[in-house]
N, C-alpha and C positions, 0 to 999 in steps of 0.2 A: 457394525464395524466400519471402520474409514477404512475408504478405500483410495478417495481422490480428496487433492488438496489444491485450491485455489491460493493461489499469494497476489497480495499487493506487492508491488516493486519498491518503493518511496517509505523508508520509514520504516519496513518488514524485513527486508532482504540488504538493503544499503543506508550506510548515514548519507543523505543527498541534503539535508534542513538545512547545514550550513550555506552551502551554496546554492540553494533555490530562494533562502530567503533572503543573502545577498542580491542576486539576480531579481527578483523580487523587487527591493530596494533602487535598484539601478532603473523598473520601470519606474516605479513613482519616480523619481529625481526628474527622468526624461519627460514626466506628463507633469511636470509641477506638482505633485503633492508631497507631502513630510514624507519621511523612511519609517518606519517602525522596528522598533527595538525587536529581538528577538522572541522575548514572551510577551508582545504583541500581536507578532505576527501568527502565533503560534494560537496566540486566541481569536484571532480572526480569520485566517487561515480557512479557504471549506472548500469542499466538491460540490457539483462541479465548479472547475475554476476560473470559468467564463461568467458564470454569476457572482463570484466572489470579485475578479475587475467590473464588471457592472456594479456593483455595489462601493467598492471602495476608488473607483477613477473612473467614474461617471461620463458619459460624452465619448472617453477615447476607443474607437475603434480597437478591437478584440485583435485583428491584421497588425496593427503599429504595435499594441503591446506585446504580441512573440516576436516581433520583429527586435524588437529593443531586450526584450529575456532574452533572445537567442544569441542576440551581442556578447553580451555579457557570461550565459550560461556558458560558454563553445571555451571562455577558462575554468569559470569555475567549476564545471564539473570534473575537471582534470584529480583534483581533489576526493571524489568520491570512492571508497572503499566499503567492503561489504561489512555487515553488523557483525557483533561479535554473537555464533552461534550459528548464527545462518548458513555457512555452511555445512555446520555439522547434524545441523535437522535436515539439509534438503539432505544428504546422502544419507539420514538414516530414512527418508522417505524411500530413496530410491533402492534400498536395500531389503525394504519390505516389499518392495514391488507394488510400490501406491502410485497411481497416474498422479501427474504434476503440472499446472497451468498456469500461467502469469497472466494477470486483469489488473490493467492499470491503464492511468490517464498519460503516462509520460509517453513523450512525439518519437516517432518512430526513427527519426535521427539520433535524439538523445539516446536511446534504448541502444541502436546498434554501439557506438560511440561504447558506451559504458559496457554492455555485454559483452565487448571482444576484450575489455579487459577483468570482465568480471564475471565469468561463463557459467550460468545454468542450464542444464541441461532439460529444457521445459517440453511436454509430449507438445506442446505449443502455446504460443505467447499471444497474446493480447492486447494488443498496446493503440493506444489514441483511444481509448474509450473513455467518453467525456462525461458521458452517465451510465454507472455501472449498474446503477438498478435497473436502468428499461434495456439491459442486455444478457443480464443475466439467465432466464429463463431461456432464450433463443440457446446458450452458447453449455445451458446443461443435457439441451434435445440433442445439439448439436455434435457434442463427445459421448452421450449415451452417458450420462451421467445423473443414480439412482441419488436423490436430496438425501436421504440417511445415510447412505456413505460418505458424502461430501461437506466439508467446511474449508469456510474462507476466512483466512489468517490477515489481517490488515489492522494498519492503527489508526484509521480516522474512521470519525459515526457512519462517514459514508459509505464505507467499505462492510460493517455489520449491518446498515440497511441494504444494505445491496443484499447481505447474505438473507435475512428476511423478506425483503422483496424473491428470492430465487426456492426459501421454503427448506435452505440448509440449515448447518450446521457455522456458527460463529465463535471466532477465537480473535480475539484483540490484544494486539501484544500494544509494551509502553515504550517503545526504541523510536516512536517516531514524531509525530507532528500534534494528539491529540493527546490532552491531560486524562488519569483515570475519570477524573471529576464529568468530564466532556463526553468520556468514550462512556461512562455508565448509563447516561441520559439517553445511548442507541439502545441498552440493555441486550447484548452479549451475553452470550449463554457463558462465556468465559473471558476472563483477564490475567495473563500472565506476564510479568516481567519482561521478559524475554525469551525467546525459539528455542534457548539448552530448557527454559521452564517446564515448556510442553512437549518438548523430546520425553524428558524425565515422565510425563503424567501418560505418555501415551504406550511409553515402554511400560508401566505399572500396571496399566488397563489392560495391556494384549492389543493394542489397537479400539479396541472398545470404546463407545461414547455415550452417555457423556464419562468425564474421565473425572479420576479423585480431585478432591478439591485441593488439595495440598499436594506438593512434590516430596517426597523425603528422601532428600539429599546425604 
């Protein structure tokens, strides 16, 4: 039975793509390279995201480019609103009395910034974590948290390796940055549309995992 539910923040909980990949955009301008369209971005795009600036703006200091996102994010996330769903699974979590944890890469400024307008109530948050795989295991001893109760809900490959690096339970939703195409290749015990998806499959199960393959709506 699930008992605890990790979430990614980016992509799971909130639309942030639009304006991470604008900010995005505003560092390449400042480092000299092209912008990339949206499903560019979206395909190159990876965790962690210090390998993905080393890889795509070569040379520039890791310091200069949050210095230049942080420019630029500090409007665009003004913008940010929660997915549609997302509320209404985190309060059917909390109403089963399922512990609930956020494991994500976004900076602990963005995090507060957004959370006072977008309030989850997490048994506690996790945030600047740049690789969630080598912290996983530390942070399930850490909550006393049994692998077969637990899965982590995220939409990039990184967030299902993470859940495999930790020996959980993996649910990859499509609301956020990685295509099913993308997110299959981490292999995901599951893929759902969307958070009302896996409400639906988990209310059918009893809580139980793995849960039906189809929701019937």
């Amino acid at each position: 039975m699930i008992r605890n539910v990790l979430f990614d923040w980016s992509g799971t909980l909130v639309n942030d793509l639009p304006a991470v990949w604008r900010a995005t955009n505003y560092t390449f301008t400042q480092s000299g390279r092209p912008e990339m369209s949206l499903d560019q971005f979206r395909a190159e795009f990876s965790l962690p995201f210090d390998e993905f600036y080393e890889r795509v703006t070569p040379g520039v200091p890791l310091e200069q480019l949050e210095e230049w996102y942080k420019h630029s994010f500090a409007d665009e996330q003004k913008s940010i609103k929660p997915l549609p769903h997302a509320r209404e699974f985190f309060d059917f979590c909390k109403s089963n009395g399922l512990r609930t944890f956020l494991l994500s890469t976004i900076h602990p400024d963005h995090y507060r910034e957004q959370s006072a307008r977008i309030a989850f109530d997490f048994d506690h948050a996790y945030v600047r974590v740049m690789d969630k795989r080598a912290r996983i295991v530390e942070i399930l001893a850490e909550q006393n948290l049994l692998a077969d109760e637990t899965v982590f809900i995220g939409d990039m490959q990184h967030d299902v390796e993470t859940a495999h690096a930790g020996g959980i339970h993996s649910c990859a939703v499509l609301t956020g940055y990685n295509t099913r195409e993308q997110l299959q290749l981490a292999e995901p015990e599951l893929i759902v549309e969307h958070l009302g998806e896996l409400k639906l499959l988990l209310e059918q199960s009893s809580l139980e995992w793995p849960v039906p393959v189809t929701a019937n709506e």
